[in-house]
C-alpha positions, -999 to 999 in steps of 0.1 A, spaced: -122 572 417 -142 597 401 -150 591 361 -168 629 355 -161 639 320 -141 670 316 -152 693 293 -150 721 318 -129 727 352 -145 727 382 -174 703 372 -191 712 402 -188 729 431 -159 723 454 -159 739 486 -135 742 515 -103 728 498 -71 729 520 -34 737 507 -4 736 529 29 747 517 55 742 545 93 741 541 108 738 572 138 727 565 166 749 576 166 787 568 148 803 547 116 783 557 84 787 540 47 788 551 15 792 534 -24 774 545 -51 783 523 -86 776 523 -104 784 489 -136 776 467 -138 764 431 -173 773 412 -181 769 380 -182 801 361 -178 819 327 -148 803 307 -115 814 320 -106 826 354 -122 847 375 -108 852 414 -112 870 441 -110 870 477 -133 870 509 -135 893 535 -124 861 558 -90 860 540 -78 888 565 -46 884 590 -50 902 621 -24 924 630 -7 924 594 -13 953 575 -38 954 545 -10 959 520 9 928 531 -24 907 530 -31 921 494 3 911 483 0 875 496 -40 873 478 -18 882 445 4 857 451 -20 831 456 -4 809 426 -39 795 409 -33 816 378 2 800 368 -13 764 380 -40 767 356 -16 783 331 1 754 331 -6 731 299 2 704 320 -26 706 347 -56 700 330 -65 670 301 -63 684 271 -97 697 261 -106 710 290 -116 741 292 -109 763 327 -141 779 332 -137 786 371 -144 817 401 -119 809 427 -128 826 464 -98 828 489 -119 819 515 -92 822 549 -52 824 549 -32 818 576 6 829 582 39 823 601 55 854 619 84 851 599 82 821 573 60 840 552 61 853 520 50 858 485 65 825 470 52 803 497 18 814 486 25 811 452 32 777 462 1 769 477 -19 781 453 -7 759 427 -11 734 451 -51 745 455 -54 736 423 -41 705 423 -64 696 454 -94 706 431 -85 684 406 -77 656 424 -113 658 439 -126 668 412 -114 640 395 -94 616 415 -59 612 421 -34 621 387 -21 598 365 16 606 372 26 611 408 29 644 424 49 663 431 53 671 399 82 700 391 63 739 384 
């Protein structure tokens, strides 16, 4: 387990982390894999997306409103993410998505965003306290 102190989110680099957000369950399903990038940066929130974040054969518009979706914002939002006293000081880069032809949507992203975040942290900093999943 990792014992960095957290002043600041990331504390280093983390590259390549993975969220999945499948429901499958019966109808409506939900899909949503991301691959995205935590730097350290300025204090608050900077994000943006890579020109590997594309879907072939969607069009842009769609893509741009699944990039908006991406759910890190609300994640880190959340009072109950972080320690207290750390500070969010983080560039996220949607590095690649990848989509279902008809499971998905905006909320699955949103989804998986928030679980991005969670990903960071817990390699950040090692698995939480409290077991996941823990209700948005």
């Amino acid at each position: 387990m990792t014992t960095e102190h957290r002043t600041t989110f990331p504390p280093r680099p983390l590259h390549g982390v993975k969220a999945v957000y499948a429901r499958q369950a019966g109808c409506p399903s939900s899909f949503a894999l991301a691959v995205a990038d935590f730097e350290p940066w300025l204090e608050g929130l900077e994000f943006e997306t890579a020109d590997t974040s594309t879907v072939p054969g969607r069009p842009a518009a769609e893509v741009a409103e699944l990039h908006e979706a991406f759910g890190v914002r609300e994640e880190l939002a959340d009072p109950a993410a972080l320690v207290p006293g750390t500070a969010v000081a983080v560039a996220v880069v949607l590095r690649s998505i990848e989509v279902h032809e008809v499971d998905t949507h905006p909320r699955a992203f949103r989804q998986a965003g928030r679980q991005a975040v969670r990903n960071a942290l817990a390699q950040a900093y090692g698995p939480p306290a409290t077991p996941w999943p823990r209700l948005p």
